[in-house]
C-alpha positions in Angstrom: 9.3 -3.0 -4.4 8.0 -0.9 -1.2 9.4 2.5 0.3 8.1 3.1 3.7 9.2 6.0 5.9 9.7 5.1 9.5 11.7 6.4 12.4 13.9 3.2 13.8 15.8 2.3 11.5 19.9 4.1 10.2 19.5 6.7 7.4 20.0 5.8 3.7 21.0 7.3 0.5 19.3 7.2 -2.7 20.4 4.2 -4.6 19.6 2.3 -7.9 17.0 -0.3 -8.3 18.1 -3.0 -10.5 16.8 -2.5 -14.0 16.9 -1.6 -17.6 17.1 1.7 -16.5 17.7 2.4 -13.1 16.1 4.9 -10.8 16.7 6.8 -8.0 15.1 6.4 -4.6 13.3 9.4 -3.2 14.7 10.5 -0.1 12.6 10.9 3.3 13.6 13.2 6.6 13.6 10.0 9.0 14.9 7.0 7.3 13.7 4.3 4.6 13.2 0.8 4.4 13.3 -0.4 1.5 11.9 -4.2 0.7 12.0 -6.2 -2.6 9.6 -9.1 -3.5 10.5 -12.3 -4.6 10.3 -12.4 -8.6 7.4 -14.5 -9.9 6.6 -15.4 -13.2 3.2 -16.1 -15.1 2.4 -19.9 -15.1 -1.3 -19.6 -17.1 -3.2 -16.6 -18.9 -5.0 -14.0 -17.2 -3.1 -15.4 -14.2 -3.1 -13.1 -10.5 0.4 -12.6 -8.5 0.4 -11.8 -5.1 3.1 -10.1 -2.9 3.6 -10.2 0.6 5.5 -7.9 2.8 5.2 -9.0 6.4 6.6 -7.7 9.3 6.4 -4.2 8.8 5.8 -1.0 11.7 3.9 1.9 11.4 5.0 4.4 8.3 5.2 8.3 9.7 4.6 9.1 5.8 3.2 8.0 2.8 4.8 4.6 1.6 5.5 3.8 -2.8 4.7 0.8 -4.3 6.4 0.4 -7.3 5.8 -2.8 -9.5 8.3 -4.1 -12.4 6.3 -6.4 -15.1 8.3 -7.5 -18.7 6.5 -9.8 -21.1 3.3 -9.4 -23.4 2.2 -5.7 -22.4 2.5 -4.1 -25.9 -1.2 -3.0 -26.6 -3.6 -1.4 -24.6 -5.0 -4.0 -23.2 -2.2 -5.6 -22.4 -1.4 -4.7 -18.1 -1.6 -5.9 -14.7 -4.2 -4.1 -12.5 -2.2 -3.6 -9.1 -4.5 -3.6 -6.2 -3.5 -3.6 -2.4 -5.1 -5.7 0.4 -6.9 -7.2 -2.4 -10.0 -4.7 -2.9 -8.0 -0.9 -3.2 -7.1 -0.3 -6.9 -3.6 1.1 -6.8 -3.4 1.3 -11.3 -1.9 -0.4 -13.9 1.5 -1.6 -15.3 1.7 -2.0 -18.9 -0.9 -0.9 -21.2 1.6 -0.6 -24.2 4.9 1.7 -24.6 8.1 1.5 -26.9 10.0 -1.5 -26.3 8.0 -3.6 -23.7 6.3 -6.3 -25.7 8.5 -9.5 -24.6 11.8 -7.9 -25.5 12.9 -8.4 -22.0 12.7 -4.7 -20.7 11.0 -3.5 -17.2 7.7 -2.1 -17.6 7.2 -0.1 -13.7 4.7 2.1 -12.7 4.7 3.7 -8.8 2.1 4.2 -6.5 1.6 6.5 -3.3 -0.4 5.1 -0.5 -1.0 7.6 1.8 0.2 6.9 5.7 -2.9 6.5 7.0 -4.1 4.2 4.7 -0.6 1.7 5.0 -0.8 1.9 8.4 -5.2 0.8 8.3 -3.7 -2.1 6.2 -1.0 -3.6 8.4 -3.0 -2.7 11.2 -4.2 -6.6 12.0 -1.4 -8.8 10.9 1.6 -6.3 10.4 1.7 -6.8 6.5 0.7 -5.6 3.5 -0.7 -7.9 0.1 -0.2 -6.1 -3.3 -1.4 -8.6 -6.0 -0.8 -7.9 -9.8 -3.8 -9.5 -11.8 -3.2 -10.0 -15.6 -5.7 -9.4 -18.4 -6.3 -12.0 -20.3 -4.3 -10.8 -22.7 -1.2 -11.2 -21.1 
């Protein structure tokens, strides 16, 4: 899920992202666009997920990732490391919590990525990869 603030697109309200409990969308002086990933499952252990968002312009401010994982992320050690353009750490989803481990509820975690650095990453092809690689424990 990516927020980006940009100036030529309508206006939009806050609004509810679909989960176990949903959340508000922060608001920004110009407009939002507001794009959802396709959902992808692990296939294999330790396994990497990537997400592409193509097409995107130029943010005027910072932009929010914010990645939704459910499954074995009970423990510690148990999280995706969430990196962007495949080398900038971004953090971690998971690492243990009340009710996460494989009972079927969202485990998110957002991250800022300042304007200058979305825009140095879209710069050449006009999109941005965030992958989500799983400890082995996962």
């Amino acid at each position: 899920h990516l927020l980006i603030c940009r100036t030529d697109v309508p206006s939009k309200s806050p609004s509810a992202i679909p989960s176990a409990s949903p959340t508000e969308v922060p608001t920004c002086q110009n407009s939002i666009v507001e794009i959802t990933s396709t959902l992808q499952h692990l296939t294999s252990t330790g396994q990497k997920l990537a997400f592409e968002f193509p097409g995107l312009v130029d943010a005027i401010d910072d932009a929010v990732v914010t990645v939704y994982a459910k499954g074995d992320l009970g423990g510690s050690y148990e999280y995706f490391a969430i990196t962007a353009e495949d080398t900038v750490s971004l953090g971690n989803v998971g690492n243990g919590g009340p009710d996460i481990d494989c009972l079927g509820y969202y485990k998110y975690s957002s991250f800022d990525i300042t304007v200058v650095n979305f825009n140095s990453y879209i710069a050449s092809d006009r999109k941005l990869t965030i992958e989500a690689d799983a400890t082995s424990a996962v």
